[in-house]
C-alpha positions in Angstrom: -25.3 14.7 18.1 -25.0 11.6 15.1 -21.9 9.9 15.4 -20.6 7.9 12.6 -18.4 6.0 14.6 -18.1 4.4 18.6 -14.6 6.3 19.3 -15.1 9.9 18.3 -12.3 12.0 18.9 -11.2 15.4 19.8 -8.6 17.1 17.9 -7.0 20.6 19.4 -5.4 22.8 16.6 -3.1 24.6 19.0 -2.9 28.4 17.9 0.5 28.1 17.3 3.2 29.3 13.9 5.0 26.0 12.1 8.9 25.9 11.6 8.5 24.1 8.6 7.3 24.7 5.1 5.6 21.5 3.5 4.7 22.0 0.1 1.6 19.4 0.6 0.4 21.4 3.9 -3.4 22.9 4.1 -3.2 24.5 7.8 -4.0 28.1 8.2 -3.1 30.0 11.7 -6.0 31.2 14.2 -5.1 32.9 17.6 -7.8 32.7 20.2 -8.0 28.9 21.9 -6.2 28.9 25.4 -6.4 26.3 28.0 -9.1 27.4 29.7 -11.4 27.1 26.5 -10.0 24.0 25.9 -10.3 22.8 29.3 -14.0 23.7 29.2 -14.8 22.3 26.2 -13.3 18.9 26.7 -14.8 18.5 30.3 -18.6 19.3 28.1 -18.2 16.2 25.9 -20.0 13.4 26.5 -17.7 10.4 27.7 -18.3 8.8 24.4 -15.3 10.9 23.6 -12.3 9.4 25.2 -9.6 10.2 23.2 -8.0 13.6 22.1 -5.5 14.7 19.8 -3.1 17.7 19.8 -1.7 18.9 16.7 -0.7 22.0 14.9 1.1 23.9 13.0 4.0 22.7 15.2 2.4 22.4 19.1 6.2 21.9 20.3 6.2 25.9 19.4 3.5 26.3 22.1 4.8 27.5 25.5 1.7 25.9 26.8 1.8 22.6 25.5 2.8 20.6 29.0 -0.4 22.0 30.5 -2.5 21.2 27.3 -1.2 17.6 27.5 -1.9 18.0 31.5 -5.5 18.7 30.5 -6.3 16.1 28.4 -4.1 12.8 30.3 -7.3 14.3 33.3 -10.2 13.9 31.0 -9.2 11.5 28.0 -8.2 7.9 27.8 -5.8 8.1 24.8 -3.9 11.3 24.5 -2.0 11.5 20.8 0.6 14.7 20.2 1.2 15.3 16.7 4.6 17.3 15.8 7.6 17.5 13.4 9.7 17.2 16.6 11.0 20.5 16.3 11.2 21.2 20.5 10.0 17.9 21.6 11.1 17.0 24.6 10.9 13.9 26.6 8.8 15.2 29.4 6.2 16.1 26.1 6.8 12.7 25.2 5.6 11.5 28.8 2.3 12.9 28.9 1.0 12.0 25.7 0.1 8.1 25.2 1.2 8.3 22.3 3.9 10.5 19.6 3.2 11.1 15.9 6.2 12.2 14.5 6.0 13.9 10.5 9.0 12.8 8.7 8.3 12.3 5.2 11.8 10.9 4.1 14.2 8.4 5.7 17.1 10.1 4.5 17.6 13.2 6.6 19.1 15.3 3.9 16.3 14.3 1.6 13.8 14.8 4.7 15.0 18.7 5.3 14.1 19.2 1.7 10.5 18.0 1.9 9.9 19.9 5.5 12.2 23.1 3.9 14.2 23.7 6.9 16.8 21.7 8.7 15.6 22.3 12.1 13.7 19.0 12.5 15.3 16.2 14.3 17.5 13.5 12.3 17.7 10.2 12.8 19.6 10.1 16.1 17.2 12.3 17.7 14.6 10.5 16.8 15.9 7.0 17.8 16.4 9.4 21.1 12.9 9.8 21.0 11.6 6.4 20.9 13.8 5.4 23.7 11.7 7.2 25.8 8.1 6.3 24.3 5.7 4.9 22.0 6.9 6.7 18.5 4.9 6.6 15.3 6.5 8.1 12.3 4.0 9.7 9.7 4.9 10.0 6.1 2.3 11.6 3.8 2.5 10.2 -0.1 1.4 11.6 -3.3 -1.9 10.4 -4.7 0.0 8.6 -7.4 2.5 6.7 -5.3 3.5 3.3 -5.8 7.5 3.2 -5.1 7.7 0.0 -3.0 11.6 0.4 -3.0 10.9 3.6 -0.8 8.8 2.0 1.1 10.8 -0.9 2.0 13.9 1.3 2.8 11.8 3.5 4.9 10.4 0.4 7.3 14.0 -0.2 7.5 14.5 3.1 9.2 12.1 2.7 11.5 13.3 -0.5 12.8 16.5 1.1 12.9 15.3 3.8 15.4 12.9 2.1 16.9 9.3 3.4 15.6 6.3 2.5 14.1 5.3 4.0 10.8 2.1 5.4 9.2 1.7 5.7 5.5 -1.1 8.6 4.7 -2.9 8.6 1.0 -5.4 11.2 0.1 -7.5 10.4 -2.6 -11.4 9.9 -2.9 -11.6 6.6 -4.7 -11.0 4.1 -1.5 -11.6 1.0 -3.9 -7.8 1.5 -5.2 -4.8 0.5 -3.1 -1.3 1.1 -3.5 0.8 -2.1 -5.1 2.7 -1.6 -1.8 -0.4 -2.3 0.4 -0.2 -6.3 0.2 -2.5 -8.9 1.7 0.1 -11.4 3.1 1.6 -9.1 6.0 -2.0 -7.8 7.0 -3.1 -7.9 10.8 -6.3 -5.6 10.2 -8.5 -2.9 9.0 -11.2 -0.8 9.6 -13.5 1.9 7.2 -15.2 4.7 8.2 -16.4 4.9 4.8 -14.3 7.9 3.7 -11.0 6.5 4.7 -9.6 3.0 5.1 -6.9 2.0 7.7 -4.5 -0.9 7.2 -3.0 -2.5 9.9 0.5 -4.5 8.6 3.8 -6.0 10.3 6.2 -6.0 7.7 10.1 -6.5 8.8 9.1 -6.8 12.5 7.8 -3.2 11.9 4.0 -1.9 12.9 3.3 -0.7 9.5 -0.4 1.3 8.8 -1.4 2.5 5.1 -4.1 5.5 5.6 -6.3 6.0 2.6 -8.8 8.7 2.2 -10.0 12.0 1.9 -8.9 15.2 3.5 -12.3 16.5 4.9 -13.8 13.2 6.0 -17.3 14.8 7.5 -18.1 15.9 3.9 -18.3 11.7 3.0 -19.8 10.1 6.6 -23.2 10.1 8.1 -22.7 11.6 11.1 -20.0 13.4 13.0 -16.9 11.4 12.7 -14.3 13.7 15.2 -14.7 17.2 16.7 -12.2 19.6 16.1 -10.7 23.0 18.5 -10.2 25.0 15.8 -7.0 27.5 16.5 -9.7 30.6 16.9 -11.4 28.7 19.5 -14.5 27.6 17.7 -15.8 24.1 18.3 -16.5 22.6 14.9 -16.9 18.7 12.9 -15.1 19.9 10.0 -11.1 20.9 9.3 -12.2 24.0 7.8 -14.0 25.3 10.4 -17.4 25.8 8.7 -19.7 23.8 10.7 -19.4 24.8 14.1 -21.3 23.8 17.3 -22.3 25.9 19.7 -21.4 26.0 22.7 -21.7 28.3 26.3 -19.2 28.9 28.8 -20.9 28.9 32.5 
C-alpha cells in the first residue's frame, strides 16, 4: 500500500438517508456497512492510520452512530463526525474529538434555503453546540467566489457562537486563490498536491480556506485516505471504483 501522505485517514460513509437537499451535493445512498464490518476493517489497518472520520448523508440519522463513534475513540487517535446537526446531541458531541458542522450561510433564514429544509440547527443551537465541544463550521463556496463581505460577516458568526470555520473550494487549478485568502493573517499550510489547506486567524477566529478537487486519488501518487463506502466496500476513491480487498476471519 503507497501512501501519498504520513496521516492517512479513514472515512466511514454511514449507510444512512440525508434530511437535507443541497443543490451542490454528490452523495449517493448504499445500505450494507454495519458495525461489525466497520469494526473489522478499522482494527485491519495498519497503525499508520490513526485518525477516522464519520460522515454521511446525515450520520445523526443513524440509530448506531454512538457505537460507531464508540468504535473508532478504541482504535483511532483523532475521531472527526461530520453532520448538518440535524439530531446531534451532546453525548455525539463527546465521543468524537472533533464536530464538523455544514452550515453554508450565517443567516439562518438564508442557511434553510441552501440546505432546503428548516430542520437544521440555527444559531442558538449551534452556539449550544460549541459549549459542549470543539465545533468547526464548514461552508462550501462556488468555484467563482470572491465575496469578502460574506466572508467577513460569516467569521463574525462564528465568533459569535463560538466555532471555528472551514472555507471549502473545489476547483482543479490550485495556483489560484480566492482575493479573500490573504497572506497577513496566515498561521500555515500544507499540499497534498491536489488540494491546498490554509491555516488563518482572522478576528480571533481559527479560519481554514480548503482548495482542491473533489476526487483527490485521481491527482496524488499514492493512496491519500481510505474510504467505508455505504455498501460496505473498502475503497481509496469517493466513488467507490477502486476497491481493496479485503477478508473477514
Amino acid at each position: 500500500m503507497k501512501l501519498a501522505v504520513n496521516n492517512p485517514n479513514l472515512s466511514v460513509i454511514l449507510p444512512v438517508g440525508c434530511n437535507a437537499h443541497c443543490r451542490f451535493c454528490y452523495w449517493e445512498q448504499g445500505n450494507g456497512l454495519n458495525t461489525a464490518r466497520f469494526s473489522f476493517v478499522s482494527g485491519s489497518l495498519p497503525p499508520i492510520f490513526d485518525q477516522c472520520t464519520i460522515t454521511g448523508g446525515e450520520p445523526t440519522l443513524c440509530d448506531d452512530l454512538s457505537e460507531y463513534l464508540g468504535i473508532a475513540r478504541g482504535r483511532f487517535s483523532k475521531v472527526v463526525l461530520n453532520t448538518n446537526g440535524y439530531l446531534l446531541t451532546s453525548e455525539h458531541i463527546k465521543l468524537a474529538c472533533h464536530v464538523n458542522i455544514s452550515r453554508h450561510h450565517y443567516d439562518d433564514a438564508e442557511n434553510e434555503k441552501v440546505f432546503g429544509t428548516d430542520s437544521v440547527p440555527c444559531a442558538d443551537k449551534i452556539r449550544a453546540f460549541c459549549d459542549s465541544g470543539d465545533i468547526t463550521l464548514n461552508c462550501v463556496l462556488s468555484p467563482d467566489f470572491k465575496d469578502s463581505d460574506f466572508i467577513a460577516h460569516y467569521i463574525t458568526f462564528a465568533k459569535s457562537v463560538g466555532a471555528k470555520v472551514a472555507f471549502r473550494k473545489y476547483f482543479s487549478d490550485l495556483s489560484i486563490l480566492s482575493e479573500i485568502d490573504t497572506n497577513d493573517t496566515l498561521i500555515g499550510q500544507h499540499s497534498c498536491g491536489a488540494c491546498l489547506h490554509r491555516w488563518h486567524k482572522i478576528n480571533g477566529v481559527d479560519v481554514t480556506f480548503k482548495y482542491g478537487v473533489q476526487e483527490t486519488s485521481e491527482h496524488v501518487n499514492g493512496i491519500y485516505e481510505l474510504i467505508l463506502q455505504p455498501n460496505g466496500d473498502l475503497t481509496f476513491d469517493w466513488a467507490g471504483k477502486n476497491r481493496l480487498e479485503y477478508k473477514e476471519v
